[in-house]
C-alpha positions as CSV (number, residue, x, y, z in Angstrom):
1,X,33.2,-42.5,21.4
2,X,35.0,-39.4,19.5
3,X,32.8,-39.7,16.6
4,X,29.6,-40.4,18.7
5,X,30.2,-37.1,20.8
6,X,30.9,-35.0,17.3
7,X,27.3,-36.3,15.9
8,X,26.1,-35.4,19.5
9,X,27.3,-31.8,18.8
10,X,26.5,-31.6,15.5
11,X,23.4,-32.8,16.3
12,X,22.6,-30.4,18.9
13,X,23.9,-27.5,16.8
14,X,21.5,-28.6,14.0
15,X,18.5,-28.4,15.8
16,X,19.5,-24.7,17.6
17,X,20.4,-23.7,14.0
18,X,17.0,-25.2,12.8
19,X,15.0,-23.8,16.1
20,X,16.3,-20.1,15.6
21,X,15.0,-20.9,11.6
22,X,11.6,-21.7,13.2
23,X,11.2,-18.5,15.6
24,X,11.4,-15.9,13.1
25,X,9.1,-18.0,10.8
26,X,6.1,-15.7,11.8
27,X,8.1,-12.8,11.0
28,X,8.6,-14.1,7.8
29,X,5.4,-14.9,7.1
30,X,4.0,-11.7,8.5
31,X,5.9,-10.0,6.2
32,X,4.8,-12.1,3.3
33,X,1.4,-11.5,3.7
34,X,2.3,-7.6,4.4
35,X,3.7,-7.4,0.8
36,X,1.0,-8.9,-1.1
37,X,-1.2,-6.6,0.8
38,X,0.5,-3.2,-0.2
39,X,0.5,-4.9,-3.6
40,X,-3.2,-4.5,-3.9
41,X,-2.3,-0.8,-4.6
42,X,-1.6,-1.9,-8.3
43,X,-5.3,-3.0,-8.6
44,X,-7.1,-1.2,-6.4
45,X,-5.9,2.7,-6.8
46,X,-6.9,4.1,-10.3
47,X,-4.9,7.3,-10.0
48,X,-5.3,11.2,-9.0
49,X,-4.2,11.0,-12.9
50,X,-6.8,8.7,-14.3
51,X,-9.8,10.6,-12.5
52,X,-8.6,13.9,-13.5
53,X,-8.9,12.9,-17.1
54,X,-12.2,11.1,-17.1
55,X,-13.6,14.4,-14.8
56,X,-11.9,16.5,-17.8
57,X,-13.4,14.3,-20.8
58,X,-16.7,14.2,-19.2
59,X,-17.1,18.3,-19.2
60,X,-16.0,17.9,-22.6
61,X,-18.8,15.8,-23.6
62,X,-21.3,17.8,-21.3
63,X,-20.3,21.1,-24.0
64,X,-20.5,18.4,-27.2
65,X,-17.2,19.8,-27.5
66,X,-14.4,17.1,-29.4
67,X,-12.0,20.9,-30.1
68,X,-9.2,22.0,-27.9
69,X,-9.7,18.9,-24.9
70,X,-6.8,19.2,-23.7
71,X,-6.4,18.1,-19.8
72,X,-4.6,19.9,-17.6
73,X,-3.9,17.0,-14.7
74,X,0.1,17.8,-14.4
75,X,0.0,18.3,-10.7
76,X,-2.6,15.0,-10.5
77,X,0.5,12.9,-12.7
78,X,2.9,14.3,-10.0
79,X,0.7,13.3,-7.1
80,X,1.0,9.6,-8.6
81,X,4.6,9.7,-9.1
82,X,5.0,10.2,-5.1
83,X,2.1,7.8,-4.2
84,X,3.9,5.6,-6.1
85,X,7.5,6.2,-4.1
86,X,6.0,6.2,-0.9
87,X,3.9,2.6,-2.0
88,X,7.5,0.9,-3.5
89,X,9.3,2.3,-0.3
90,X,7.0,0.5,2.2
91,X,6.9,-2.2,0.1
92,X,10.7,-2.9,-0.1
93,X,11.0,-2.4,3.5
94,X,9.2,-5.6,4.3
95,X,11.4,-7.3,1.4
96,X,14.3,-6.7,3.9
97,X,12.2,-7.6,7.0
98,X,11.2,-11.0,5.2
99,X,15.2,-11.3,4.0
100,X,16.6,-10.9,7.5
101,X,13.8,-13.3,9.0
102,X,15.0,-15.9,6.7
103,X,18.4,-15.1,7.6
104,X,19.3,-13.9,3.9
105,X,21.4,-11.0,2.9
106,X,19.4,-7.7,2.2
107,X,19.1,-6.8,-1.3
108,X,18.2,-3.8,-2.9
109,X,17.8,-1.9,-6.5
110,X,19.7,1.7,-4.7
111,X,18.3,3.2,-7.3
112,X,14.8,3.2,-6.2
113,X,16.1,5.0,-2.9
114,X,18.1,8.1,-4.4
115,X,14.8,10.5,-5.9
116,X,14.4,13.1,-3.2
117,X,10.7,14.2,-2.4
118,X,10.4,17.8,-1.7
119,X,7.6,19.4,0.3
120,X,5.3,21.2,-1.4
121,X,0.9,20.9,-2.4
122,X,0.8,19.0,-5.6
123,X,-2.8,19.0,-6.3
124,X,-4.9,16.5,-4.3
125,X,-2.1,15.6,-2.3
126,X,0.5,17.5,0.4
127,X,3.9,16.7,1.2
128,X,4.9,17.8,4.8
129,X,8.4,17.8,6.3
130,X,7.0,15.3,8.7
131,X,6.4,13.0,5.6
132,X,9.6,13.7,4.0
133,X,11.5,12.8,6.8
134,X,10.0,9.2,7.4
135,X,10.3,8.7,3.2
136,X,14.1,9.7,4.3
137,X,14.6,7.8,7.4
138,X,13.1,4.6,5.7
139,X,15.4,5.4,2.6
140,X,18.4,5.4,4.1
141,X,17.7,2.0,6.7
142,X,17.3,0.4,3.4
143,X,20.3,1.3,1.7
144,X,22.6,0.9,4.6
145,X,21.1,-2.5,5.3
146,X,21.6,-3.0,1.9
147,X,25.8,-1.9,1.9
148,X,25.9,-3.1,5.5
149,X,24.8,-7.0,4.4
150,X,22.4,-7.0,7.4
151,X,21.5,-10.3,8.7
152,X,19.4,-11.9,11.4
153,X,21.5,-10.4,14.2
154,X,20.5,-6.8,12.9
155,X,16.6,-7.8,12.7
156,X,15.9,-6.0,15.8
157,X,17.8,-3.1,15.1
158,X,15.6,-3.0,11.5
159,X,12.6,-3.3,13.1
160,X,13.2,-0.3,15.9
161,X,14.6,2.2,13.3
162,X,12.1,1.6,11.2
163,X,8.9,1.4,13.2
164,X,8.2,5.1,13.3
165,X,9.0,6.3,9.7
166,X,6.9,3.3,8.6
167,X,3.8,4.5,10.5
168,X,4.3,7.6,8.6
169,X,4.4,6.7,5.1
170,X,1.7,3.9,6.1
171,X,-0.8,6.9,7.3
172,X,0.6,9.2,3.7
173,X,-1.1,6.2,2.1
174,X,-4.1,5.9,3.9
175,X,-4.9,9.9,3.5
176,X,-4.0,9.7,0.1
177,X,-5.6,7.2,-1.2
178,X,-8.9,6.8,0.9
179,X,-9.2,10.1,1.7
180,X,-8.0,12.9,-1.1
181,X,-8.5,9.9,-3.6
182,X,-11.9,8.8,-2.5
183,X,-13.3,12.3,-2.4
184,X,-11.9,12.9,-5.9
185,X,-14.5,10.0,-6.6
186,X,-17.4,11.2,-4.5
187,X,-17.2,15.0,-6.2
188,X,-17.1,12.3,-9.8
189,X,-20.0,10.9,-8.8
190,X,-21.9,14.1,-8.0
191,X,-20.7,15.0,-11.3
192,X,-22.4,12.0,-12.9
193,X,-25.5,12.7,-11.5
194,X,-26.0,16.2,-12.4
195,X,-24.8,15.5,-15.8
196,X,-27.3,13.0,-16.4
197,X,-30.2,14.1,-14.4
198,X,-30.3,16.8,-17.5
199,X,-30.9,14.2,-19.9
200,X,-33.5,12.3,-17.9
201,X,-36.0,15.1,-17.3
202,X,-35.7,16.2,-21.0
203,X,-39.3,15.5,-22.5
204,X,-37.8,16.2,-25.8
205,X,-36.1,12.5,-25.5
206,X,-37.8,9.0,-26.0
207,X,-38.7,6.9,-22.6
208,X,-36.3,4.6,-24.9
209,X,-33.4,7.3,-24.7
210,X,-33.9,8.4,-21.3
211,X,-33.6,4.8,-20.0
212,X,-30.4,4.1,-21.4
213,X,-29.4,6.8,-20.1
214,X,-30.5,5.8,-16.3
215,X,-28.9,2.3,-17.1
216,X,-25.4,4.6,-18.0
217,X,-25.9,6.5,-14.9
218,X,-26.7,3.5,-12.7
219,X,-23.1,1.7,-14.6
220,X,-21.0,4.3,-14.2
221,X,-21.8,4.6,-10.2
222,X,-21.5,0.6,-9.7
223,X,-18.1,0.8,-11.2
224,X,-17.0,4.2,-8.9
225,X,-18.7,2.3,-5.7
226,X,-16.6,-0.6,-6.1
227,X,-13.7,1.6,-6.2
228,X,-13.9,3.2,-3.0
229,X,-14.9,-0.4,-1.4
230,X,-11.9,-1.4,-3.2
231,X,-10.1,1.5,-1.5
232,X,-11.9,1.1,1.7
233,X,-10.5,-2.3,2.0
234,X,-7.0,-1.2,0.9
235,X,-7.2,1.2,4.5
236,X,-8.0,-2.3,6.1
237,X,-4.9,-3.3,5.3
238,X,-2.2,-0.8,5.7
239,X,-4.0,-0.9,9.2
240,X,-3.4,-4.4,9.8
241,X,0.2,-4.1,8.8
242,X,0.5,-0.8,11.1
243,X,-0.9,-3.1,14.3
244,X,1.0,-6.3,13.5
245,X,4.3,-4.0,12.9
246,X,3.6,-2.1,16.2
247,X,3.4,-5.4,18.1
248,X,7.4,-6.5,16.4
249,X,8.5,-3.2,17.6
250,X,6.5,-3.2,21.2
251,X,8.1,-6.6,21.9
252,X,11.5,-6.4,20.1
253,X,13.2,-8.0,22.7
254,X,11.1,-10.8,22.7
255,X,10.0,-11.5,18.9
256,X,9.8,-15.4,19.1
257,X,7.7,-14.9,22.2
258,X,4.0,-17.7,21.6
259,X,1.7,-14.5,22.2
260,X,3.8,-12.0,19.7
261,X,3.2,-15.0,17.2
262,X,-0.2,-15.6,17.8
263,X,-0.9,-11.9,17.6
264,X,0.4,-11.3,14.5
265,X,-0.2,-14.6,13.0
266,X,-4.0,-12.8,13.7
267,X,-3.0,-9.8,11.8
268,X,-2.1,-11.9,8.7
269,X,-5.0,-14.2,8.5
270,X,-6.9,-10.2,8.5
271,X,-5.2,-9.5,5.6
272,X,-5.3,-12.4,4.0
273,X,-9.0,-12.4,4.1
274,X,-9.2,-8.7,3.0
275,X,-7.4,-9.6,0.3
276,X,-9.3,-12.1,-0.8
277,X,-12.2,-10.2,-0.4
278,X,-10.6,-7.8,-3.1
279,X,-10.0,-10.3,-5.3
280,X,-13.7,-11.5,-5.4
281,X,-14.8,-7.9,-6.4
């Protein structure tokens, strides 16, 4: 009888133990699909850098000039480097969601978290205090939950804290690499044409040279349009991840609720078919 009631128990405690496991599976899974999705910034974004030099080599080549081509794209190289610490800190932040849904300890390179980010105009791109401050707030949830050893318990508290601060750097993205980027390619592609409508009205040229230049034309603006879908897509799904993070923290005293799964088990199937939609491209 002893021994029948302690499998009884341990029963019983099994299958809450497993049960919690299962609740926070769409969190998990949510936050999966969240990280492959910023991800696509490693394929998708070509750079403030990597425009500025082909803008630069391309005036060089409009002058038949090969002398003194240097590029002055600095301030483009530092507008990366904060893309990029705004894109790994949204990123790691749904490492620790996914952690603490699984009910693992929070872990963390502190490193990444300790470069300060200044306001300031660095070229295409702005840092305001407003953005700053999120890049802050986020920094330092991560490290504490990193010296704290969150767990599960602390999810909701993660979530909360975070919600705001992650809208932020989610919307610096968005401006910054749909907006200031993706004009950087329109005023390219403006660039392109003028550059080659020169060549195509020149009588002096063969109908054989002037239509390999219209086939280069033609290439080059396939390969910037496919960017900015690229890019366009990319909005898709910081947006997604915006939503489906908004319903966590609307309902974050009820996160194993069937409709808060449902709704963001919607948000993830989004993504994962903008993604794969990228992929195709």
């Amino acid at each position: 009888m002893r021994m029948t009631l302690k499998v009884l128990v341990l029963g019983i405690t099994t299958i809450l133990l497993c049960t919690n496991c299962v609740n926070l599976k769409h969190i998990g899974e949510f936050s999966v699909t969240s990280i492959e999705g910023i991800e696509q910034f490693e394929t998708v974004s070509p750079g403030f850098l990597k425009i500025c030099r082909q803008d630069c080599q391309q005036k060089h080549i409009r002058k038949l000039d090969i002398h003194n081509t240097d590029c002055d794209c600095e301030e483009n190289e530092k507008a990366d480097s904060i893309t990029r610490v705004i894109y790994h800190t949204t990123k790691d932040y749904f490492y620790g969601l996914s952690d603490l849904s699984n009910n693992e300890l929070t872990s963390y390179k502190t490193n990444d978290f300790t470069q300060a980010l200044a306001t300031g105009d660095f070229g295409p791109i702005q840092l305001n205090e407003s953005d700053v401050k999120a890049y802050s707030d986020i920094s330092t949830l991560l490290l504490r939950a990193f010296t704290d050893s969150f767990r599960r318990k602390k999810i909701k508290e993660y979530v909360a804290q975070a919600h705001d601060p992650l809208l932020k750097l989610l919307d610096f993205l968005e401006l910054n690499l749909t907006g200031n980027l993706n004009g950087k390619l329109e005023v390219q592609k403006s660039g392109l044409k003028n550059f080659y409508f020169d060549f195509l009205k020149d009588d002096k040229l063969s109908d054989y040279e002037r239509t390999k230049f219209a086939e280069d034309y033609f290439q080059r603006i396939s390969e910037i349009a496919i960017q900015q879908k690229e890019l366009d897509n990319y909005t898709k799904i910081l947006r997604d991840i915006a939503q489906g993070h908004t319903i966590l923290y609307t309902n974050v005293s009820r996160m194993t609720d069937e409709e808060v799964r449902k709704e963001l088990a919607g948000y993830g199937r989004q993504m994962g078919n903008t993604i794969l939609s990228l992929h195709r491209m």
